[in-house]
C-alpha positions in Angstrom: -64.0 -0.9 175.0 -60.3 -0.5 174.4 -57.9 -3.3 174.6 -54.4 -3.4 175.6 -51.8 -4.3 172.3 -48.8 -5.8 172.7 -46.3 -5.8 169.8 -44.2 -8.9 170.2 -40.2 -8.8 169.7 -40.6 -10.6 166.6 -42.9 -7.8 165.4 -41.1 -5.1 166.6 -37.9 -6.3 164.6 -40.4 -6.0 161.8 -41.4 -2.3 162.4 -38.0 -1.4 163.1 -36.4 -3.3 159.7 -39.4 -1.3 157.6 -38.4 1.8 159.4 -35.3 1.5 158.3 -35.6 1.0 154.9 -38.4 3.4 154.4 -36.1 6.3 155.9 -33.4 5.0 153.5 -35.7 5.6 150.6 -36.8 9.1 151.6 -35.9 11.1 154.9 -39.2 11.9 157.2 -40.8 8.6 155.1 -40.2 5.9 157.7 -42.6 8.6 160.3 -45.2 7.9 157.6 -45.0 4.6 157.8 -45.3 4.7 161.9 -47.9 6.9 161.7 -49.8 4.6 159.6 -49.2 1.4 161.7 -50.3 3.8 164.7 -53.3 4.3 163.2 -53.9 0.7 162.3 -53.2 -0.4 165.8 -55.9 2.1 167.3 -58.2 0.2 164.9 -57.2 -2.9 166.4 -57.3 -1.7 170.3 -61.0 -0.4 169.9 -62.7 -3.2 167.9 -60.2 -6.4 167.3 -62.7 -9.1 166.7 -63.9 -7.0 163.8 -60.5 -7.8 161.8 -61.2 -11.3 159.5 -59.5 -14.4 160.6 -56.4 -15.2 158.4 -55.4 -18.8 159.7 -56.6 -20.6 162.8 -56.9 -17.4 165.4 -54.9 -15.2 163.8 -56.0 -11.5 162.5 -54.3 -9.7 160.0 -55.4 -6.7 158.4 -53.6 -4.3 155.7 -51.3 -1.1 156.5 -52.4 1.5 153.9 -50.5 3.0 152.1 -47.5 0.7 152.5 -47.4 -2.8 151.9 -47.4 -4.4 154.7 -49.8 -6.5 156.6 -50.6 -6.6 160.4 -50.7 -10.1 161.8 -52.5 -10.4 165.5 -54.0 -12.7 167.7 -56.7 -11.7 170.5 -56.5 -13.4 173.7 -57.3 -12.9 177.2 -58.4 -9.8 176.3 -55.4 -8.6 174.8 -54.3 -7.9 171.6 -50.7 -9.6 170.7 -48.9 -8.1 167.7 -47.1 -11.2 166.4 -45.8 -10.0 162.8 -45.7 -6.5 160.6 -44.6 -7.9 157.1 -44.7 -6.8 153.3 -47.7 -8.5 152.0 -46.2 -8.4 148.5 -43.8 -11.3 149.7 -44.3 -14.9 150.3 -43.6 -14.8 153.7 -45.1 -17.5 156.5 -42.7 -16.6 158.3 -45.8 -15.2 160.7 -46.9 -18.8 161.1 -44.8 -20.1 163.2 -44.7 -17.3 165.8 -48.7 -17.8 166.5 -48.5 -18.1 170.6 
């Protein structure tokens, strides 16, 4: 079964501050990085109970290749994208967007 994902505002400001810097660092890298986190998101739509629990119901799994770490929660049968960030930083940030 395939579930619907839903990348939350907070998460797409994410992607799109990644994207940016990625396609700062190297033209044609930033559609790397979105293919990766494509890729990463199908993984999440076909199985997400299959990702390991991070903090209370919250998912997160690893973007590879980059940094960065997907954080997710699964209700109602969907899949809401609530933070993309660079796992390499001390960020909670994530935290308090949990929904």
């Amino acid at each position: 079964m395939t579930y619907r994902l839903f990348v939350e505002p907070a998460a797409k400001a994410d992607i799109a501050a990644a994207k940016e810097w990625y396609e700062a660092q190297r033209p044609g890298l930033e559609l790397e990085f979105r293919d990766e986190l494509d890729s990463v998101f199908r993984r999440i739509e076909s199985n997400p109970l299959e990702i390991a629990m991070a903090c209370r119901d919250v998912r997160q799994v690893a973007v590879k290749r980059f940094p960065y770490v997907i954080s997710f929660v699964f209700r109602d049968n969907r899949v809401l994208v609530i933070a993309v960030l660079h796992g390499r930083r001390e960020d909670t940030n994530w935290k308090s967007r949990i929904v």
